[in-house]
matplotlib code that plots the C-alpha trace (Angstrom):
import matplotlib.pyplot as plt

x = [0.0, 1.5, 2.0, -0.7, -3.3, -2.8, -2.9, -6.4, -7.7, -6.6, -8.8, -11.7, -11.2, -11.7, -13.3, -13.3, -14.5, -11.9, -9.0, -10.4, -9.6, -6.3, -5.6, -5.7, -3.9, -1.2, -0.1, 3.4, 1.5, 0.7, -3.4, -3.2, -0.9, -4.3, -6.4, -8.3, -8.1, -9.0, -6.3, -8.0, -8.8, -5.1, -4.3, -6.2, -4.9, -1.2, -1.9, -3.8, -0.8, 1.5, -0.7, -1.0, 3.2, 1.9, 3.9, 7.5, 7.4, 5.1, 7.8, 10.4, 8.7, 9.9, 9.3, 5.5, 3.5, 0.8, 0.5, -2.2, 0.8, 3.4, 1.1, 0.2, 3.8, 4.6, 1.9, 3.3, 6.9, 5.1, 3.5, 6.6, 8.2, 11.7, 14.1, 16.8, 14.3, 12.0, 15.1, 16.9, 13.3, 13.0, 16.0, 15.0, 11.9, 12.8, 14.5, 11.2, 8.9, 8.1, 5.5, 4.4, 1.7, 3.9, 6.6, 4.7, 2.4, 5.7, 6.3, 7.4, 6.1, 9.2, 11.5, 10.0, 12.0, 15.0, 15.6, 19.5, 20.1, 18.5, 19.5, 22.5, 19.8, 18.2, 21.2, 21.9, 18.6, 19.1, 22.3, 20.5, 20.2, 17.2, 13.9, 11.4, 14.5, 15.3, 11.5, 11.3, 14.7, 13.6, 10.1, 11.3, 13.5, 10.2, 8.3, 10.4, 13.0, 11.0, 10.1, 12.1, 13.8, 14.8, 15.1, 18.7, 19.4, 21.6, 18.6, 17.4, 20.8, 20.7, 17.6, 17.8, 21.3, 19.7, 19.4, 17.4, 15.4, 12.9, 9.2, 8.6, 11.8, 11.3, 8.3, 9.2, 11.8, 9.1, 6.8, 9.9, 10.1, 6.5, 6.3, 9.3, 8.3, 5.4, 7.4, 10.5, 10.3, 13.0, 16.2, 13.8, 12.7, 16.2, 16.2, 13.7, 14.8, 18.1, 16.5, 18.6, 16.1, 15.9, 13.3, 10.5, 10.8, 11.5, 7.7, 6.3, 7.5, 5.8, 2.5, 2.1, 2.9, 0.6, -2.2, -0.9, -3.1, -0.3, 0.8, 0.1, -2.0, 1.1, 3.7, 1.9, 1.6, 5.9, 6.2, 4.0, 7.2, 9.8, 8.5, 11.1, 10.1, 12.3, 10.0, 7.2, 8.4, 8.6, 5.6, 3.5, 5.1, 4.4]
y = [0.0, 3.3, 6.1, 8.3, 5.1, 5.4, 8.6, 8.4, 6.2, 8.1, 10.5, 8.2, 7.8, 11.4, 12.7, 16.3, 17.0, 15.1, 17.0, 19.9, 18.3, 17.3, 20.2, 21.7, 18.7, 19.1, 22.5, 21.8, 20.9, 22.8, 22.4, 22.4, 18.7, 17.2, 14.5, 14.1, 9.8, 8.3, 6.5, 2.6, 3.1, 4.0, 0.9, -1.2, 0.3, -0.2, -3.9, -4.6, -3.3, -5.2, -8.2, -7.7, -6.7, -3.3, -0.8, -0.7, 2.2, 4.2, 3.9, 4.7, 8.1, 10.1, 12.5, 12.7, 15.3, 15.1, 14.1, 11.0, 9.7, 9.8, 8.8, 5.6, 5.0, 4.7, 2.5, 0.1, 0.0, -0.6, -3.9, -5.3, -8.9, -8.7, -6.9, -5.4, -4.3, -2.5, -1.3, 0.0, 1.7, 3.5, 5.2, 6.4, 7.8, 9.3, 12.2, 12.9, 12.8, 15.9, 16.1, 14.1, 12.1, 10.6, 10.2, 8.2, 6.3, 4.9, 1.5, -1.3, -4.3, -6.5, -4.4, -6.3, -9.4, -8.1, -5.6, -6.3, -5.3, -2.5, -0.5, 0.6, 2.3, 3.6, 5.6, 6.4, 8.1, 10.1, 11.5, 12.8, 16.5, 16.2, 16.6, 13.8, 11.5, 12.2, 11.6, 8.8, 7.0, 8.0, 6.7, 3.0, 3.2, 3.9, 1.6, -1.7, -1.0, -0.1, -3.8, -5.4, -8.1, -5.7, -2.1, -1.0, 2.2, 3.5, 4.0, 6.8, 8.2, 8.5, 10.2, 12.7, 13.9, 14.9, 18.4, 20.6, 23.5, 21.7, 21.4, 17.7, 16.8, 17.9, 16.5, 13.2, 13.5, 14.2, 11.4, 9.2, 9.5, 9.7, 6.5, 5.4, 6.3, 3.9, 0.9, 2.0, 4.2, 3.1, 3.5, 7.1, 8.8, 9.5, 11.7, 14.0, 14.0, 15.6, 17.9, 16.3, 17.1, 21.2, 22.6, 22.6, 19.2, 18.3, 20.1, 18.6, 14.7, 14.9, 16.8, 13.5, 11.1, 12.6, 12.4, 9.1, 6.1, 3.8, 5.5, 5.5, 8.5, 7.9, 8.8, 11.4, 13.3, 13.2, 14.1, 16.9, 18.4, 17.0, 20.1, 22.8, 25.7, 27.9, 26.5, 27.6, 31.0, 31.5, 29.8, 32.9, 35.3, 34.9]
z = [0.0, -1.3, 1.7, -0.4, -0.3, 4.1, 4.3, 2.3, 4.2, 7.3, 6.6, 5.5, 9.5, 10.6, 13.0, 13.2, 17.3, 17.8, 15.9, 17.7, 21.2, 20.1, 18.9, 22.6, 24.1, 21.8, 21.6, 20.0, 16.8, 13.9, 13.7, 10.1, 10.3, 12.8, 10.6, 13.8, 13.8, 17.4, 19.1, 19.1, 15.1, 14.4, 16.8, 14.9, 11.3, 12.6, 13.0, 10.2, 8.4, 9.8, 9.2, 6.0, 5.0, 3.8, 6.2, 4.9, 2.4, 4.8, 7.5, 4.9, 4.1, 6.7, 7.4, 7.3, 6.8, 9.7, 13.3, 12.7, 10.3, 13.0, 15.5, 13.0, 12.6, 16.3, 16.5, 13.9, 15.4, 19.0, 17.3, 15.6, 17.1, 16.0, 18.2, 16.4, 13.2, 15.9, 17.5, 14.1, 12.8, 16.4, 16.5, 12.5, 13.7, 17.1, 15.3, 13.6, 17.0, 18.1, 20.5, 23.9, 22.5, 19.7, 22.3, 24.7, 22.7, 21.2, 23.2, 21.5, 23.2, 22.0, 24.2, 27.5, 26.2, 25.6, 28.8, 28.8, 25.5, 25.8, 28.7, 26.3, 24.0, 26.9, 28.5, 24.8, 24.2, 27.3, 26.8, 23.2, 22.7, 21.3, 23.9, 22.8, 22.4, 26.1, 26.8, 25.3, 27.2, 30.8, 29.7, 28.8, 31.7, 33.7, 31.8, 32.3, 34.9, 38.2, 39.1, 41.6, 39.1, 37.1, 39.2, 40.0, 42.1, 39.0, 37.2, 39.4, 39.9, 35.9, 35.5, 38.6, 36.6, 33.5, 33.3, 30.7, 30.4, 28.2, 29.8, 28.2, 29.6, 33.0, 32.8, 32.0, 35.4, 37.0, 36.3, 36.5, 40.1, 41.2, 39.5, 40.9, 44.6, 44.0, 43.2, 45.1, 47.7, 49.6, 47.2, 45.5, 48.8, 48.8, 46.4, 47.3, 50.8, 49.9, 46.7, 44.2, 41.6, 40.2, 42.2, 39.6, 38.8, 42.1, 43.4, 40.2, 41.3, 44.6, 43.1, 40.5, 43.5, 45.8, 43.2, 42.3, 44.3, 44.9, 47.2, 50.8, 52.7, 55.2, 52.3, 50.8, 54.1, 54.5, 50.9, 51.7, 54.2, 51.3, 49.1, 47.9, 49.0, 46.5, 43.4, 45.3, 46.2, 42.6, 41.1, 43.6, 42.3, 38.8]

ax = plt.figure().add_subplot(projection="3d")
ax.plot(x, y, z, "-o")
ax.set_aspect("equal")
plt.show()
């Protein structure tokens, strides 16, 4: 299937309230790139793809020309079953991503079964100077090292030394190590204890934790003291 034939029948999938709300959701984004496809139809497309052997020359045309193709794309790389083709077409694509959604939506379930191999892509990705390639490292890091078979305190240590100015970036810190507070307070309390994170990011981690229901009314009352009172300080002012 020719890239022109997809994108046809991407917008044979349209649905226009929709582009409207992702238009606000995604305020990186040029409106004019929105098709306006809902998430579980472009799920379904990227497998029936797949399926049927027709996505290679769309994941050759990069890059695209509107967000429901990237979002399609990421899609098909998260459904793929061989590890170093998903591996090699991820790090073609990442250069291209360039919002949240895209980011995070990309997950490639293949890289649960091969964790070793990737943590070298992982701290790879991170050390990028490119924001939604960051994002996306510290997210698989989240995503498949926070479980106690495969959780290492290095991880953490990693992630709290990124530093950038970028909001999706800090973000992604942030949501690191609320999740990681959930699944391992012990060896991340740490961290916040001793304000090892910039202050922003730092208040930020302990607002998504707090809201977060795994963890205890216990822990959310001490990370309630943990806060950094110079990121507050500022955040009145303005």
């Amino acid at each position: 299937m020719t890239v022109e034939e997809i994108r046809e029948e991407l917008f044979h999938l349209q649905d226009t309230q929709y582009r409207d709300f992702q238009s606000k959701v995604t305020p990186t984004i040029d409106p004019t790139t929105l098709i306006g496809v809902r998430t579980p139809e472009l799920r379904k497309y990227a497998k029936q793809l797949l399926k049927d052997g027709e996505a290679d020359d769309f994941l050759q045309a990069l890059p695209h020309d509107f967000f429901d193709e990237n979002q399609l794309h990421a899609f098909i790389l998260s459904e793929m079953r061989d590890f170093a083709t998903c591996l090699d077409a991820v790090d073609r694509f990442l250069p291209y991503v360039d919002n949240w959604a895209t980011c995070d939506q990309l997950s490639p379930k293949v890289f649960k079964k091969h964790k070793p191999k990737l943590l070298d892509h992982i701290n790879r990705w991170m050390a990028s100077d490119q924001t939604y390639t960051v994002r996306f490292g510290i997210g698989m890091l989240m995503q498949h090292y926070l479980d106690d078979e495969s959780f290492d305190p290095a991880y953490p240590k990693a992630v709290a030394a990124i530093r950038s100015e970028e909001y999706y970036v800090k973000m992604m810190v942030a949501w690191y190590f609320a999740t990681a507070l959930a699944k391992q307070w012990d060896a991340v309390i740490p961290y916040l204890e001793q304000r090892e994170l910039e202050p922003w990011t730092h208040n930020k981690a302990i607002q998504k934790a707090i809201e977060s229901r795994r963890i205890t009314q216990e822990q959310k009352d001490y990370l309630r003291g943990c806060k950094h009172p110079s990121s507050s300080k500022r955040r009145t002012a303005s």
